[in-house]
N, C-alpha and C positions, 0 to 999 in steps of 0.2 A: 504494500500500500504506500501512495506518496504520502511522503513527511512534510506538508505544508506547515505544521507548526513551527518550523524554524523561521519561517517569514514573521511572526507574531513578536509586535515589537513589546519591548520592556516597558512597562508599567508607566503611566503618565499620567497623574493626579488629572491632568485638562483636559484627556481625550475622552473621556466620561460624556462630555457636554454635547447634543444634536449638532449636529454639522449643517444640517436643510438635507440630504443625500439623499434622492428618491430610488430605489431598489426596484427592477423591472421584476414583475411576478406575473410570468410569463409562461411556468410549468403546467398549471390546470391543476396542479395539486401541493400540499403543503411540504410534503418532504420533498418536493423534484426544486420547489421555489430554493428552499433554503440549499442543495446541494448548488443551485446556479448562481450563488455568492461570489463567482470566482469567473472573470472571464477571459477568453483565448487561452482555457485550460489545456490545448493541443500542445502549445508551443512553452514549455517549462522555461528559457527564456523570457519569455515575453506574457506570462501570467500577471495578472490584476487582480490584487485581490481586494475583495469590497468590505471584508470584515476585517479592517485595518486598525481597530483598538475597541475594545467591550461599550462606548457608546454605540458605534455602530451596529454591533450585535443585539442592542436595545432597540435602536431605529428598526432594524430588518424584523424583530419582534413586533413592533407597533403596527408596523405598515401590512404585518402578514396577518394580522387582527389577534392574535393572544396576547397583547400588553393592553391596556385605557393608560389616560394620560400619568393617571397619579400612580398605578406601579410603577411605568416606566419614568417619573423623576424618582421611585425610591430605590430600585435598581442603580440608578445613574449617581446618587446622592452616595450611597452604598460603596459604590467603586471609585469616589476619591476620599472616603473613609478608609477604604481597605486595596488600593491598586493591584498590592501585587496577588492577594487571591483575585480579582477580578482578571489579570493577566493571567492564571493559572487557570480561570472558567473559558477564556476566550481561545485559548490552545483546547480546552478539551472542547469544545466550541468546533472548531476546525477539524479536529481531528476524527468527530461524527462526521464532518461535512464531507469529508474526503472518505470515509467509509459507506456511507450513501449514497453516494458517487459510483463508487468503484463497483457496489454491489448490482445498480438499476442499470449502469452500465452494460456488466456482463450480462446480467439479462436479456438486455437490449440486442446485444450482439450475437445470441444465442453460448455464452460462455458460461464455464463452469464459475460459482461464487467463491469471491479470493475467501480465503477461511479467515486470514487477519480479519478483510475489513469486517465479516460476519462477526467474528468473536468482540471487536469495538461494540458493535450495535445490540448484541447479548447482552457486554456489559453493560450496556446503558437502560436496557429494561428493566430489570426490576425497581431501579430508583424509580423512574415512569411511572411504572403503575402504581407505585405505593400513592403516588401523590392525589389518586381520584377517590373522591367521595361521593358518596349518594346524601341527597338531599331532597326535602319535599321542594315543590313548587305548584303553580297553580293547573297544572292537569294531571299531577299523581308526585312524579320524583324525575330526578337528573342527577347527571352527574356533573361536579365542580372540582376544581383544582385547588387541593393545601398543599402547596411544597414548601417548607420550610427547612429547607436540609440545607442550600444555598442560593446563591443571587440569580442567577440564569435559567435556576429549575422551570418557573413559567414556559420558558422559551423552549428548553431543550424536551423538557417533557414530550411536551402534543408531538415535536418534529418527531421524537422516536416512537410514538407508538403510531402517528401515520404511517411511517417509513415501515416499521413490520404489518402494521394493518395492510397497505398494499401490497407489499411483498407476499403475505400469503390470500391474496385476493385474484380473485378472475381478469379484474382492471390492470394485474402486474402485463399481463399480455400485450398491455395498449402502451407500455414505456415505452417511446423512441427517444434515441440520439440525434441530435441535431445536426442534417448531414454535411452543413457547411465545416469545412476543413481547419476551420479557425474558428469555432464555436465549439459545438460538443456539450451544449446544453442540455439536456433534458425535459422532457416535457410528457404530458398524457394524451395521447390522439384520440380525440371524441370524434375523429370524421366519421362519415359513413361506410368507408371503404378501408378505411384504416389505412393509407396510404399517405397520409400527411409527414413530408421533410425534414419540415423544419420548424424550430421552434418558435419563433412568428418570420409570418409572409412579411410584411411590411419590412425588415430588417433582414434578417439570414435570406428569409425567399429573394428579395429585391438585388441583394448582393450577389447572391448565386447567378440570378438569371443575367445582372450586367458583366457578371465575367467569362458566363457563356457570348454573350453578346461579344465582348473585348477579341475574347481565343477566334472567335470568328470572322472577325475583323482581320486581327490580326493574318489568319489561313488565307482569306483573300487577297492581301495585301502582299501574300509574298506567291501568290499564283499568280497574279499581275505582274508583280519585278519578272517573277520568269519566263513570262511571255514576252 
């Protein structure tokens, strides 16, 4: 499995703070959004990673709808109380992220599951579920989230138990890989035919189809010199 956590910078009492950073969620599901934290994942050079310090791990929670405002300032308050556990939550952070990766991946590709990233995403279930309760409400009961064990539990929680809820679900079928070559996204094909590329048309689809455009251009252009 890659070891993106070496990229996870050391603790910064500041970076705790919202940046404005909007996070494309762009998978159709919760665990495919948060593995696509990381873009031009092909090219290990040239990786971007978007969960650049434990605010932003807070942002990507908000926007993915398991934070409201006041968890996540008490999360964000929390880790420049405590930085360097918040640097220790944001590496284990990463390091689901690249094991949920790796796992809908191979799926995707028809490959066998690396057993590290499997045994990460083991690890991280039982905390998971400890954290759901039953509770009444107004048409019988639900279930709601206590985690109290550390700062990111809200967050990582739901990502791992979506991530094995589709993994052993009928939907695990419908994961593609993003087939642009400098993508590698993931996403859930709702098409009809199941045949969808890319993880959005508007972006990967549009790029794809102008570099077809370009190769063909270019193929003419030198049919021409040769004539």
């Amino acid at each position: 499995m890659k070891n993106l956590t070496e990229g996870v910078p050391d603790p910064d009492p500041g970076a705790a703070a919202p940046d404005g950073y909007a996070f494309e969620l762009s998978g159709g599901h919760l665990a495919l959004d948060f593995s696509n934290t990381v873009s031009r994942r092909p090219d290990p050079a040239d990786n971007r990673e978007r969960l650049t310090h434990f605010g932003r791990l807070v942002t990507w929670g908000e926007q993915a709808g398991l934070l409201k405002e006041k968890e996540a300032q008490r999360l964000r308050a929390g880790a420049k109380d405590h930085a360097r556990a918040a640097a220790a939550t944001l590496r284990r952070a990463v390091a689901l992220r690249e094991a949920i990766f790796e796992l809908f991946s191979a799926h995707a590709r028809g490959e066998k599951a690396p057993e590290d990233a499997l045994e990460v995403l083991n690890g991280e279930v039982p905390g998971a579920y400890s954290c759901l309760r039953l509770g009444p409400d107004r048409e019988g009961f639900s279930w709601s989230l206590s985690c109290k064990d550390e700062g990111a539990a809200p967050i990582l929680a739901p990502v791992v138990r979506a991530a094995a809820e589709l993994l052993t679900s009928p939907d695990v079928g419908r994961v593609r890989e993003c087939n642009l070559e400098t993508c590698s996204w993931l996403f859930l094909d709702h098409s009809k035919n199941g045949t969808r590329r890319w993880c959005d048309m508007a972006v990967c689809g549009n790029r794809a189809k102008a570099r077809r455009h370009y190769a063909r251009g270019k193929k003419a252009a030198r049919r021409t010199s040769a004539d």
